[in-house]
C-alpha positions as CSV (number, residue, x, y, z in Angstrom):
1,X,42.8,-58.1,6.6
2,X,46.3,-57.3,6.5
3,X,48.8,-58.4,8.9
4,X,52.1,-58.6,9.8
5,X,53.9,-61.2,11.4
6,X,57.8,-62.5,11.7
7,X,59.0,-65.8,9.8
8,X,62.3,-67.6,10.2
9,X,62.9,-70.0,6.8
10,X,65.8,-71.6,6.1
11,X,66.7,-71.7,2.3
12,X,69.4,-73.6,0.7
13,X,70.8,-72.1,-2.9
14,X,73.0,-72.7,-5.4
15,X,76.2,-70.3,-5.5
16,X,77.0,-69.7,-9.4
17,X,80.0,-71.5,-9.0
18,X,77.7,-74.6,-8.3
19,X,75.3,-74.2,-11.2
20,X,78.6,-73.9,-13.2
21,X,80.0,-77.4,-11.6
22,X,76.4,-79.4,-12.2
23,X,76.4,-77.9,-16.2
24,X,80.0,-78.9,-17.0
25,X,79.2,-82.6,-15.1
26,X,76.6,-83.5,-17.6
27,X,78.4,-81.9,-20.5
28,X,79.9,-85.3,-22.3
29,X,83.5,-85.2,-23.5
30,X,82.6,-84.8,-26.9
31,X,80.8,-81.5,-26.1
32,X,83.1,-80.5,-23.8
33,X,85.7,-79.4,-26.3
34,X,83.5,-77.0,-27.9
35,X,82.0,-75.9,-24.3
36,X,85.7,-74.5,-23.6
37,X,85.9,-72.9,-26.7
38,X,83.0,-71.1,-25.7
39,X,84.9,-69.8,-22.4
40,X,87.6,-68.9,-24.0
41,X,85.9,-66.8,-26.5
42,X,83.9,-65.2,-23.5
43,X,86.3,-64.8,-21.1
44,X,90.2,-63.1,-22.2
45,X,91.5,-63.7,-19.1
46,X,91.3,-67.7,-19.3
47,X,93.8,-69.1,-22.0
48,X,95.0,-72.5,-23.9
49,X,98.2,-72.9,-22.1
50,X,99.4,-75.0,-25.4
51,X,98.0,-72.1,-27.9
52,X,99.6,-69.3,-25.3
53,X,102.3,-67.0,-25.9
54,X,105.8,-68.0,-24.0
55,X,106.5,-63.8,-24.6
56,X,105.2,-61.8,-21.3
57,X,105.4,-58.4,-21.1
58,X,108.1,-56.8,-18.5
59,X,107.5,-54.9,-15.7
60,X,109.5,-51.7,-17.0
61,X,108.1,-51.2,-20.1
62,X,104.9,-51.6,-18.8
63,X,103.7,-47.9,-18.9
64,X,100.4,-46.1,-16.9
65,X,99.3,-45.4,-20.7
66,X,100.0,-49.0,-22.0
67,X,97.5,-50.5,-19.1
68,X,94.7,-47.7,-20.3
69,X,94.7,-48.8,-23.7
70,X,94.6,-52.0,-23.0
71,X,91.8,-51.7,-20.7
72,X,89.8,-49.1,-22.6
73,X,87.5,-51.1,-24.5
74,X,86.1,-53.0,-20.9
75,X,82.8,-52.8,-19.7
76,X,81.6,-50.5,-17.8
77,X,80.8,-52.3,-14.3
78,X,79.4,-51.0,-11.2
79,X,81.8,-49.4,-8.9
80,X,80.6,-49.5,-5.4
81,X,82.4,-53.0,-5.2
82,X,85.0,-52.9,-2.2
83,X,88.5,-52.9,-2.6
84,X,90.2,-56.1,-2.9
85,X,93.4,-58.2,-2.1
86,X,96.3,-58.8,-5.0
87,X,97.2,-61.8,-3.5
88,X,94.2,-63.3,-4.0
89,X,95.2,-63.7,-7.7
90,X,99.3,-63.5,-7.8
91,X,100.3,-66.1,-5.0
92,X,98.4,-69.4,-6.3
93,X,99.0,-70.6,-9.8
94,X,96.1,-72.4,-11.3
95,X,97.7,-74.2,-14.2
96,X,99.8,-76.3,-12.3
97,X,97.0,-77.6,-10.2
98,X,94.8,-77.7,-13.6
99,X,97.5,-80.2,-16.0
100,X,97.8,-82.2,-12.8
101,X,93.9,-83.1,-12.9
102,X,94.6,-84.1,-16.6
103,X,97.6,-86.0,-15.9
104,X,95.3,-89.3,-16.0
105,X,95.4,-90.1,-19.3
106,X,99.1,-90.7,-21.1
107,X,100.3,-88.2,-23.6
108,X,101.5,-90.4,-26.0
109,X,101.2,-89.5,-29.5
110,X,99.4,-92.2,-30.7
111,X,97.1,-90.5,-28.2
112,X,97.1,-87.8,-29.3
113,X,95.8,-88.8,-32.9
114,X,92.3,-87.4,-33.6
115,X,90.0,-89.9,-35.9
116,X,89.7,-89.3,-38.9
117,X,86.0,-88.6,-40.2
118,X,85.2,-89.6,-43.9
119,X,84.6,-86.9,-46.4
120,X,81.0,-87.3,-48.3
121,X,78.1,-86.3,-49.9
122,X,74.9,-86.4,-47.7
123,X,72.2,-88.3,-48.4
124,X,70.2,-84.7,-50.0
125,X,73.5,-84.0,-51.6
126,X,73.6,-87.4,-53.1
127,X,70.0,-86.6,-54.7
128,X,70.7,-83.3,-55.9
129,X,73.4,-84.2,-57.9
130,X,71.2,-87.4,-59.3
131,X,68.7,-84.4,-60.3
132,X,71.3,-82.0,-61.7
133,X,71.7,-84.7,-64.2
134,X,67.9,-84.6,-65.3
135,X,67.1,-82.8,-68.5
136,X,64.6,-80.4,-66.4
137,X,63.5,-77.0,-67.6
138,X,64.2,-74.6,-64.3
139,X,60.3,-74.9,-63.4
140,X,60.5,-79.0,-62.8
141,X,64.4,-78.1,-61.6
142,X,63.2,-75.9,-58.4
143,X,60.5,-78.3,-58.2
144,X,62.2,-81.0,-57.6
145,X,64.7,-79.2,-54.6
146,X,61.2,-78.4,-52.9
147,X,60.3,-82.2,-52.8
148,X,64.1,-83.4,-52.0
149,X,64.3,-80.6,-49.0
150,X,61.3,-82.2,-47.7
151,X,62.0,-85.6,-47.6
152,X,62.9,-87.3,-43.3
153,X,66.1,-88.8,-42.7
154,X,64.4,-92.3,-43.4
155,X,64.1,-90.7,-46.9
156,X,60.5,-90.7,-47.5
157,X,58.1,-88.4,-48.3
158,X,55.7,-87.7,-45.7
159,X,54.4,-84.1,-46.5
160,X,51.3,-83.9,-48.5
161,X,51.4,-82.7,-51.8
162,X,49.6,-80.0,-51.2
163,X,51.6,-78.2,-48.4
164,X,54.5,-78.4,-51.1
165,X,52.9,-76.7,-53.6
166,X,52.0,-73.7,-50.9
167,X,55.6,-73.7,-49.9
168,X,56.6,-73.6,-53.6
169,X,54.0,-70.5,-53.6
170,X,55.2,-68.5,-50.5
171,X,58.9,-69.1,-50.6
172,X,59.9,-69.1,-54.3
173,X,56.4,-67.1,-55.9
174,X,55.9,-70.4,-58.1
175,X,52.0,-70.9,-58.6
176,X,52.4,-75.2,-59.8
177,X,49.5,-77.8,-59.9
178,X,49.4,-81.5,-58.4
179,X,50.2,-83.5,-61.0
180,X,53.3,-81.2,-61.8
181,X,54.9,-82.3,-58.8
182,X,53.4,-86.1,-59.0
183,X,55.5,-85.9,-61.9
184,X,58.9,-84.6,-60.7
185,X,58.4,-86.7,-57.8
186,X,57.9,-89.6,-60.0
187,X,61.4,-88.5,-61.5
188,X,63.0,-88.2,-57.8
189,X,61.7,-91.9,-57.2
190,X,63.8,-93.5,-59.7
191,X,66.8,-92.2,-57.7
192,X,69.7,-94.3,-55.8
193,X,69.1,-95.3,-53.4
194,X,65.5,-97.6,-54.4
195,X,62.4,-96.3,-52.6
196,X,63.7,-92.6,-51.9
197,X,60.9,-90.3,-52.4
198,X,58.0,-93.0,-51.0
199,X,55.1,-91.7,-49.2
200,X,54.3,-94.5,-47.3
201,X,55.9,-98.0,-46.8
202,X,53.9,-100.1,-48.7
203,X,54.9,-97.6,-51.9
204,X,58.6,-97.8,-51.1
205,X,58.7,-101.5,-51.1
206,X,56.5,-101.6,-54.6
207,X,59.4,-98.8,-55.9
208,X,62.0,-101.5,-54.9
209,X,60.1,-104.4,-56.4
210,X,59.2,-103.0,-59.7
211,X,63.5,-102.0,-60.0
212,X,63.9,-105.9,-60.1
213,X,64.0,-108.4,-62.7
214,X,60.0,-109.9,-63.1
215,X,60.1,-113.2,-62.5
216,X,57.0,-115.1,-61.4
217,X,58.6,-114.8,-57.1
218,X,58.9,-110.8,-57.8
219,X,55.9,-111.1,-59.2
220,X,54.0,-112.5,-56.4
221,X,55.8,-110.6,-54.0
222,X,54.3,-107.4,-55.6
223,X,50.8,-109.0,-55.2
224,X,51.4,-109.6,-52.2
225,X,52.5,-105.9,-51.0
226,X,50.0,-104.8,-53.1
227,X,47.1,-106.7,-52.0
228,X,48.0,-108.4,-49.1
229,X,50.3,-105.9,-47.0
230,X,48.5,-106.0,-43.9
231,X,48.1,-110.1,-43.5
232,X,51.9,-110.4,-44.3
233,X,53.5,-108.0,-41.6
234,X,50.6,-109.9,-39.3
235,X,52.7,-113.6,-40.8
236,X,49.5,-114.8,-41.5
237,X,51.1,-117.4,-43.7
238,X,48.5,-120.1,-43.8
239,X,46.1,-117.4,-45.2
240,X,48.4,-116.3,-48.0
241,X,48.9,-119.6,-48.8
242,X,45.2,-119.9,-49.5
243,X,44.8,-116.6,-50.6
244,X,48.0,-116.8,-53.7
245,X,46.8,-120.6,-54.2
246,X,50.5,-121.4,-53.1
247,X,52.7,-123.8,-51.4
248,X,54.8,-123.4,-48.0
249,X,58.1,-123.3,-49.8
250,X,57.2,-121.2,-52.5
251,X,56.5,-118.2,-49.8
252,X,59.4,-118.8,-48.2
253,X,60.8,-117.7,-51.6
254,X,58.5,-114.5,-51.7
255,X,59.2,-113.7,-48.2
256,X,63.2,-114.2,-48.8
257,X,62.9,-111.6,-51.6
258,X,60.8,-109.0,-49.9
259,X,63.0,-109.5,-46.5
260,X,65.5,-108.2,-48.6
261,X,64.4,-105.1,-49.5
262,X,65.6,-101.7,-47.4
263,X,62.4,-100.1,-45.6
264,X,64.5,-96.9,-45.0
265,X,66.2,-96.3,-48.4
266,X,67.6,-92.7,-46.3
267,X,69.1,-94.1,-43.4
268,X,71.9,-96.0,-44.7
269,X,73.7,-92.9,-46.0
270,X,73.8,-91.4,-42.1
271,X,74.7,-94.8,-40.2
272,X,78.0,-94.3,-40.8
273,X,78.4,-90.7,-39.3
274,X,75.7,-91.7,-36.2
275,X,78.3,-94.4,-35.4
276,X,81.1,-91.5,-35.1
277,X,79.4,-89.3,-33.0
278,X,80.1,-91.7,-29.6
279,X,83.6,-90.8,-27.6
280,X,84.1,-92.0,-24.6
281,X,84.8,-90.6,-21.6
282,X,86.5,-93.0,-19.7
283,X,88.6,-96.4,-20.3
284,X,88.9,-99.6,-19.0
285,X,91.8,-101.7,-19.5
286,X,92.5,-105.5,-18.2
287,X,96.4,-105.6,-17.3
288,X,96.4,-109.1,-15.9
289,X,93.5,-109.0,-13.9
290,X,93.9,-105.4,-12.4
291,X,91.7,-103.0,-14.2
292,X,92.9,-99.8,-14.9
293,X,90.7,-96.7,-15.8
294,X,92.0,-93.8,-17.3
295,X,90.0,-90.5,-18.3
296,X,89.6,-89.5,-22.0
297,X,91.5,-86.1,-21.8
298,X,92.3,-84.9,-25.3
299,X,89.8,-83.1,-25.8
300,X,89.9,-80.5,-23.5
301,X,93.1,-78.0,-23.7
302,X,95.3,-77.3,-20.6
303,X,93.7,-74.1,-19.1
304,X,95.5,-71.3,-17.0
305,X,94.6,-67.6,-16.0
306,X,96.3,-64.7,-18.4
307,X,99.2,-63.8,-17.3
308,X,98.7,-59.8,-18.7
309,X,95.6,-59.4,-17.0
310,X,97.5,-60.6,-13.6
311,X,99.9,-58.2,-14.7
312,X,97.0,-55.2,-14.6
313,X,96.3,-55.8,-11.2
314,X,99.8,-55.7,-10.5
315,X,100.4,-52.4,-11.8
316,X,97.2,-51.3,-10.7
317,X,98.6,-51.4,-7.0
318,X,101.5,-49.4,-8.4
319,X,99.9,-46.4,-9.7
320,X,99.5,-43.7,-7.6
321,X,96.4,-42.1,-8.5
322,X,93.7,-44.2,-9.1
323,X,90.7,-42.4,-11.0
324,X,87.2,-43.4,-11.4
325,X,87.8,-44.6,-14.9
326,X,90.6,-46.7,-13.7
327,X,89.1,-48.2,-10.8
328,X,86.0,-49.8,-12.8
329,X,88.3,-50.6,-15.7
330,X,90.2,-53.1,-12.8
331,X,86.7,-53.9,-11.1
332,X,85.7,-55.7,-15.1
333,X,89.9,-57.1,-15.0
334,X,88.9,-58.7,-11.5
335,X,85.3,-60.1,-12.7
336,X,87.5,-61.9,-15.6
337,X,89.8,-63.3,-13.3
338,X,87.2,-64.3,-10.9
339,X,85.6,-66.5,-13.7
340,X,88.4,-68.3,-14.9
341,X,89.4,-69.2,-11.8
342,X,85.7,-70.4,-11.1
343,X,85.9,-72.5,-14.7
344,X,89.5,-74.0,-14.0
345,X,87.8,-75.5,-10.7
346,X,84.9,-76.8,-12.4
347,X,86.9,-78.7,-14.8
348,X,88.9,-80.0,-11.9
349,X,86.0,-80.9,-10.2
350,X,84.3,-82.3,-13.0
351,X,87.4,-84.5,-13.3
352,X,87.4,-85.8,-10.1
353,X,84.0,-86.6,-9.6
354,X,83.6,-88.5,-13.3
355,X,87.1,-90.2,-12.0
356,X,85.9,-90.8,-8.4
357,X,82.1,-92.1,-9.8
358,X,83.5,-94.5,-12.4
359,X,86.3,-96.0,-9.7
360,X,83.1,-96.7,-7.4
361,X,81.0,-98.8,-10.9
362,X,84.3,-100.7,-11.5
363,X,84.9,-101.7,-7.7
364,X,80.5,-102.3,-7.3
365,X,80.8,-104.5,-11.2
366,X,84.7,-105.4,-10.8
367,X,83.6,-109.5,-11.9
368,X,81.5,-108.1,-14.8
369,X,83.9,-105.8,-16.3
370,X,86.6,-109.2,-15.7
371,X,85.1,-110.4,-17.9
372,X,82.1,-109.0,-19.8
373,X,79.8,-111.6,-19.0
374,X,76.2,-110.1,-18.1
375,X,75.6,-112.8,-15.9
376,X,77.8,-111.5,-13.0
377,X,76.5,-107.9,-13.2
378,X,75.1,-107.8,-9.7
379,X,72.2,-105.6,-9.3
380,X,73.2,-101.7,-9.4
381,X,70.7,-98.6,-8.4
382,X,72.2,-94.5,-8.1
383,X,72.5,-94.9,-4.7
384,X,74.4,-97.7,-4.1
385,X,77.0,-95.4,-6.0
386,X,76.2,-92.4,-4.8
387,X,76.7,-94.1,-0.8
388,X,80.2,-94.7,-1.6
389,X,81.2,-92.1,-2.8
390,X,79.7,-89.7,-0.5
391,X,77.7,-87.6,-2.7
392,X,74.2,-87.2,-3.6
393,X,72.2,-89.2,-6.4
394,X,71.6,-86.5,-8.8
395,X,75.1,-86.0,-9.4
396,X,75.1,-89.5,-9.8
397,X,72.5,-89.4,-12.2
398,X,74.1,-86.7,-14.3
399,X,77.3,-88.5,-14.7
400,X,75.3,-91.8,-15.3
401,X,73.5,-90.1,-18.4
402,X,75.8,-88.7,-20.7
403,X,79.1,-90.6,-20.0
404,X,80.3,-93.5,-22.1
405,X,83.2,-96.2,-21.2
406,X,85.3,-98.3,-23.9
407,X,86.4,-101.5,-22.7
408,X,87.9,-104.7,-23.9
409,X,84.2,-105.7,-25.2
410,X,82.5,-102.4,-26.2
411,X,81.9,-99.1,-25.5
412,X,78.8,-98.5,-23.2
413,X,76.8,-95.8,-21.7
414,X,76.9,-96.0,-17.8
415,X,73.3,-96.0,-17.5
416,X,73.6,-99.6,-18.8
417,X,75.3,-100.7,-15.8
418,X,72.6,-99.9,-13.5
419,X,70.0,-102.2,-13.1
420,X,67.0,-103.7,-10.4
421,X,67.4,-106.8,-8.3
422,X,65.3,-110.0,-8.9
423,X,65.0,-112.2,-5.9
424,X,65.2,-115.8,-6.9
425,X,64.2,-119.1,-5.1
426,X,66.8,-119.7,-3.1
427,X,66.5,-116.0,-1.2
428,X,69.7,-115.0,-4.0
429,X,69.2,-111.2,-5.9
430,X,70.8,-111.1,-8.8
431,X,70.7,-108.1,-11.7
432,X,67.6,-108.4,-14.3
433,X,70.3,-107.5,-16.5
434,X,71.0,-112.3,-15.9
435,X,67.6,-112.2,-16.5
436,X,67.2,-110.6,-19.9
437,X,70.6,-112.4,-20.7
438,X,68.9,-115.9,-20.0
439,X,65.8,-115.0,-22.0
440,X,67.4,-113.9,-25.2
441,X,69.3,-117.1,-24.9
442,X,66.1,-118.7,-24.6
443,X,64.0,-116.8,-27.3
444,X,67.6,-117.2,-30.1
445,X,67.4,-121.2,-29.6
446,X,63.3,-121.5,-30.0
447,X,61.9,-123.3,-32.8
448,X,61.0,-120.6,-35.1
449,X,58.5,-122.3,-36.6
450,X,56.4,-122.4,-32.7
451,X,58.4,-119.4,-31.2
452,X,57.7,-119.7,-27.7
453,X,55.4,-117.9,-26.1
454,X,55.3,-115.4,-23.1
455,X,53.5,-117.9,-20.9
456,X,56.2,-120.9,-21.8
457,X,59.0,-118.1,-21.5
458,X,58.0,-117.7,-17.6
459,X,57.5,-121.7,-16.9
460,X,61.1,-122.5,-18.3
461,X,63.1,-119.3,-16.1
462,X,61.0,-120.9,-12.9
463,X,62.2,-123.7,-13.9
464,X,65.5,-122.3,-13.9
465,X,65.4,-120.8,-10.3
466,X,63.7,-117.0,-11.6
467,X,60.1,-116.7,-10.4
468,X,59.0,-113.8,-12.8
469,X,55.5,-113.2,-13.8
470,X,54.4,-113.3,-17.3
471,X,53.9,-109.7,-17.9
472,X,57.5,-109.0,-16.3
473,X,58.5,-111.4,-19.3
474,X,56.4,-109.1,-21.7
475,X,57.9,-106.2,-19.9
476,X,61.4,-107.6,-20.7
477,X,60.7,-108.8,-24.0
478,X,59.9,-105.0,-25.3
479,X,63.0,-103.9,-23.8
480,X,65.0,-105.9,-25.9
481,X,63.1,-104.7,-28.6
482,X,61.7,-108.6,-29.4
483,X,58.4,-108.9,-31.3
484,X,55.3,-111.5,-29.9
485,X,55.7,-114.8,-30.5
486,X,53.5,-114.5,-33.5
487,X,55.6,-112.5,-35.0
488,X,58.8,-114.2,-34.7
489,X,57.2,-117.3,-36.6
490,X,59.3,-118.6,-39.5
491,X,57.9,-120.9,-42.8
């Protein structure tokens, strides 16, 4: 049965200004560059006020004709809006408040100087070219761009045959059998870098073996890939021994040699360009003992509000008779405005708060970024920050993310700086971050040849004063991106 009934709720939203505020916070500063391009684009009444004309229209030439051309081509807009103020727009300007927010970093122009990124081939370039040089009729030729367009970035082969034959027959109308393509691909495999074109990694690793001069240790060392893959990534040593009717130090040889092989033949033409891709955001700088932070700037422009479309309104309170053409065409001028003015606070905003959280790390970790030493990063969660500095943790959180630092000792992501507590003996809490620090210590002066174990890990940090259970070790351990003791054995 229907009934109904009164009901009081109280609902909290997000104005569009906000949801405009929280994007911008997480964009990082190397996306933020292109994010304002984007405005500017969108919106004609936000401008670069480096790229911006210092000409301005006057006042007397400014005809009733000249301001309906110039809005003619506006979107239509709905006109039951009210009428509103023109000092809302003419008394406050925006760009002075705006190149004060990005007054933090100096405008010197070593500054100033973008980094230079290297011009090359990339790594599916690099084999196209190798198979332009292959005496192929144009059968093998399209062939052989079918199997390079399908190789990963770790340059290996992992689609089956087959599919590449249907794509050969859908996309290109090239009908092609198995052992056509085993036999391009055979071609592609003898490329630069060794191993491209594998299937799997025991293959790449025979590719790279059979390249090198057969002595009786290469010789081995394909057996043993060959035969004997599985017991050597397990470092079953003793049973290889047995197995190859060898001696300790003559597997140390093999092992040298096949340690030296690349197990992602593709990924050493993109390291280079991955590195490029971090900017910070912020800097940290010792100047005597007083740290100084600074906000990466360059790469947003200085914004301000058009000065024509100010202008329209301006005349717009002039004219005498205002028609229903002309009234909407000011209604889309005013929407314009409106957003700028709404993006030129973000960006302030944005700047304040990525300023105001990083001030609040630096005074929480001011010992650790003294000196760089893990050890005195005291333990850090979101809301330790996001107490101080009077906001909430998801904002927090967003700047946390995204955001990079460069100081006297690396670049970092903020994340990194956040960390749980661990209690020890004495009633202390220090950062798990001294933890971790203290284990990879331990684990880089083992005996490789009895790594220690996750059991022996836990008795020497007690030892040391940290009561942490063996799996937290294990826990740890993985985070650090360590193998099992087993693994980490050495002949």
């Amino acid at each position: 049965m229907l009934k109904q009934r009164l009901q009081q709720k109280l609902l909290q939203k997000l104005s569009p200004q906000q949801i405009q505020f929280i994007k911008l916070l997480q964009v990082p500063t190397v996306s933020l560059d292109a994010r304002i391009k984007e405005e500017l684009e969108n919106n004609p009444a936000l401008e670069d006020s480096s790229l911006a004309s210092a000409v301005e229209l006057k006042e007397d030439d400014y005809t009733d004709r000249d301001f309906e051309e110039r809005v003619e081509s506006a979107e239509e807009v709905p006109n039951d809006q009210e009428e509103f103020n023109m000092e809302d727009y003419l008394q406050e300007d925006h760009s002075n408040d705006y190149e004060s927010a990005y007054s933090q970093h100096n405008d010197s122009d070593e500054d100033r100087k973008e980094m230079p990124i290297p011009i090359q081939n990339s790594f599916l370039e690099n084999l196209q070219a190798q198979l332009r040089l292959v005496s192929l009729n144009d059968r093998d030729l399209k062939i052989g761009r079918q199997i390079i367009g399908s190789l990963d970035d770790d340059g290996y082969l992992r689609r089956p045959i087959v599919s590449i034959i249907d794509d050969l027959a859908f996309s290109q109308n090239i009908f092609v059998q198995e052992r056509e393509v085993e036999s391009v691909l055979n071609i592609i495999q003898s490329f630069d870098p060794h191993g491209v074109g594998a299937r799997d990694l025991q293959e790449c690793l025979m590719i790279q073996l059979r390249k090198k001069r057969q002595t009786p240790i290469i010789k081995k060392a394909i057996l043993i890939i060959s035969q004997y893959l599985e017991e050597f990534t397990r470092k079953h040593y003793d049973k290889l021994e047995k197995l190859l009717s060898i001696d300790s130090d003559e597997l140390k040889q093999i092992i040298h040699e096949i340690l030296k092989l690349n197990p992602k033949p593709g990924d050493s033409n993109t390291a280079t360009i991955k590195e490029l891709q971090i900017i910070p955001d912020f800097y940290i700088t010792n100047n005597g003992g007083s740290l100084i932070l600074t906000l990466n700037s360059k790469n947003a422009p200085e914004l301000r509000i058009s000065r024509s479309y100010q202008e329209m309104l301006e005349h717009y309170d002039k004219v005498a008779h205002k028609d229903k053409k002309l009234k909407e065409a000011v209604l889309f001028v005013r929407q314009k405005l409106d957003s700028a003015k709404w993006f030129i606070d973000a960006i302030k905003q944005r700047q304040q708060t990525l300023l105001k959280t990083m001030d609040a790390i630096i005074n929480y970790q001011y010992n650790y970024f003294l000196t760089g030493d893990e050890k005195k990063m005291r333990p850090m969660i979101l809301k330790d920050i996001a107490d101080r500095i009077g906001m909430d943790i998801s904002t927090v959180s967003r700047v946390a993310n995204s955001k990079y630092v460069q100081t006297e000792f690396g670049t970092f992501l903020l994340k990194s700086f956040f960390s749980e507590a661990i209690q020890l003996d004495s009633g202390e809490e220090v950062s798990n971050k001294e933890v971790k620090k203290i284990l990879l210590e331990c684990i880089n002066n083992e005996d490789k040849h009895q790594p220690l174990a996750d059991e022996k890990l836990a008795d020497i940090l007690k030892e040391q004063g940290y009561a942490i259970a063996r799996r937290t070790i294990a826990k740890y351990r993985e985070e650090l991106n360590i193998p099992v003791a087993r693994l980490r054995r050495e002949l």
